[in-house]
Structures are given as structure tokens and as C-alpha cells.
N, C-alpha and C positions, 0 to 999 in steps of 0.2 A: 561541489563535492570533491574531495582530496581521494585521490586511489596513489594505495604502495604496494608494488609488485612485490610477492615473495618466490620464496625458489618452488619449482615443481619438483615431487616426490612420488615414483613410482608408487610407492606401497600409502600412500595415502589413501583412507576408506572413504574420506568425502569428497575422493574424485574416483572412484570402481567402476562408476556405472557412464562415465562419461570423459573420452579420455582427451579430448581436444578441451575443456572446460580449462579457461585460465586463472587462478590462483589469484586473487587479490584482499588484502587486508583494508577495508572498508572505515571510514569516519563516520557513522550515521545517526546524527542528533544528540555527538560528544560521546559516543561510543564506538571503541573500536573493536569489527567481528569480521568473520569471513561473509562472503555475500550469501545470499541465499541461494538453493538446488534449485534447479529447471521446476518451476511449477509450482514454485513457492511464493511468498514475501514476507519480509518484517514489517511488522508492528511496532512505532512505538507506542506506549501509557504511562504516566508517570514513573518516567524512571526503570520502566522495563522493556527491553525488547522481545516481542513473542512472535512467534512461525506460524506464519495462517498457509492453509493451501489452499492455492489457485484453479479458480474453474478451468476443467479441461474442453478437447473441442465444441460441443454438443450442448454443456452445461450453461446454467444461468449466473451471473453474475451472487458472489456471496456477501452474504450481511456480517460486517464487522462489530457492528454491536451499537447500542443507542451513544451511550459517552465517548466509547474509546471508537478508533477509526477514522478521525475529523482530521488528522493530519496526513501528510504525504507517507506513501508504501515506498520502500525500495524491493522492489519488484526482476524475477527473473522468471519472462512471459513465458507459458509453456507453449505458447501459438507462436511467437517467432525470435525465441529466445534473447529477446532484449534484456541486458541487465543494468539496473538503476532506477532510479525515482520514479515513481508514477505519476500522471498530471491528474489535479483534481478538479471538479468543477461542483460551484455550489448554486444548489436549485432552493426555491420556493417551494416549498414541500406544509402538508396540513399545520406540522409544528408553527412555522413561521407567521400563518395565518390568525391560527390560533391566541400566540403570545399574542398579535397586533391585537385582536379584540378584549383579550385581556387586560393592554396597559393605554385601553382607545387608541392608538394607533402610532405610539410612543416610538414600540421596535421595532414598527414597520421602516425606520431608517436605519436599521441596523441588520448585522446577518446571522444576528439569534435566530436559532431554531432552525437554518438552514439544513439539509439535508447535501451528504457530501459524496459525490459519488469519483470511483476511482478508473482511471482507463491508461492504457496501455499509449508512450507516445509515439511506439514505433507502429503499430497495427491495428491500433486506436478501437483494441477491443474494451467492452466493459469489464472489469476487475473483479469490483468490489464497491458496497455500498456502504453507508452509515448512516441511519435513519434513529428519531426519538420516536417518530407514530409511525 
């Protein structure tokens, strides 16, 4: 991941609420933006990036949806303010079962259907998920 420092400006509203927060112009999946607010992350899906928000202390990890959500979040943890990629890990989940009996046991060498879940690398809490079942 390439980060470019930009200047910091007082009267900037996407820094009001948080004044130690440092300014950087982000790369992320051939797009350049500012990173996301404490408690957020980007999304990409074809060709768009979207703002999901981040379960806070108490809450349960959020569903990013069946299609979209399968790749990496860049992620600014609201638990211990990490900012950057989130790590993913892919489980065997019903989908994957499923396709195997479908194609006799064709996919079962492949990670169709996997279910993709998203966790934080510094406090290694759970994110966010992405499930087809």
C-alpha cells in the first residue's frame, strides 16, 4: 500500500471531531481517497468504493453482503484505531458444501463458495462478514 502525506488544515471538517487524526491520500484498489473516519471502512465492488460502518464495542460483527465484501476492507478500527487493510480469512461455510454436491465434488478443490470473514490485524477483533447462505 503507497500512502502520500498531505498538509493538515485547521478548518478541515473531515478532521472536527478528531484532532490528532493524520491526513493521508490513500491508493486503494487503483483509487485515490482520503482514508476512512474512526469507525468506518471502504468497500470496494466493481469499480466503486462504498463506506460501511464498523461494529462498535458491544456489537456483533456486520454482513457485507452475499457478492460484494469478498475482498480486503481498508479499515480505521473503532476498537483500537488501526488504520489500513483488514486481514481476511476464508472458511467452509454451507455454500461451499453445497456447490461440492452439486458438481460431485468437482469444487470441492476450489474456494467457490467460501464465506469470507474480515478481522482487524491489530486487535484481531471480528469486522465484518460475507456470506452467499
Amino acid at each position: 500500500m503507497r500512502f502520500k502525506r498531505i498538509v493538515y488544515r485547521n478548518d478541515d471538517s473531515y478532521n472536527s471531531n478528531d484532532w490528532h487524526y493524520n491526513h493521508f491520500n490513500i491508493l486503494f484498489n487503483d483509487t485515490i481517497t482520503l482514508p476512512p473516519m474512526k469507525g468506518t471502512g471502504l468497500l470496494y465492488y466493481k469499480g466503486e468504493i462504498e463506506e460501511v460502518i464498523l461494529p462498535k464495542w458491544n456489537e456483533p460483527a456486520i454482513f457485507l453482503g452475499a457478492v460484494k465484501g469478498h475482498l480486503p476492507l481498508y479499515i480505521n478500527c473503532f476498537h483500537c484505531d488501526y488504520v489500513g487493510v483488514c486481514n481476511i480469512e476464508r472458511k467452509k461455510g454451507v455454500t461451499h458444501y453445497l456447490l461440492g454436491l452439486a458438481t460431485f465434488g468437482v469444487s470441492m478443490c476450489t474456494t467457490l463458495g467460501t464465506d469470507t470473514h474480515h478481522y482487524c490485524p491489530c486487535c484481531l477483533r471480528k469486522v465484518g462478514y460475507a456470506k452467499l447462505f
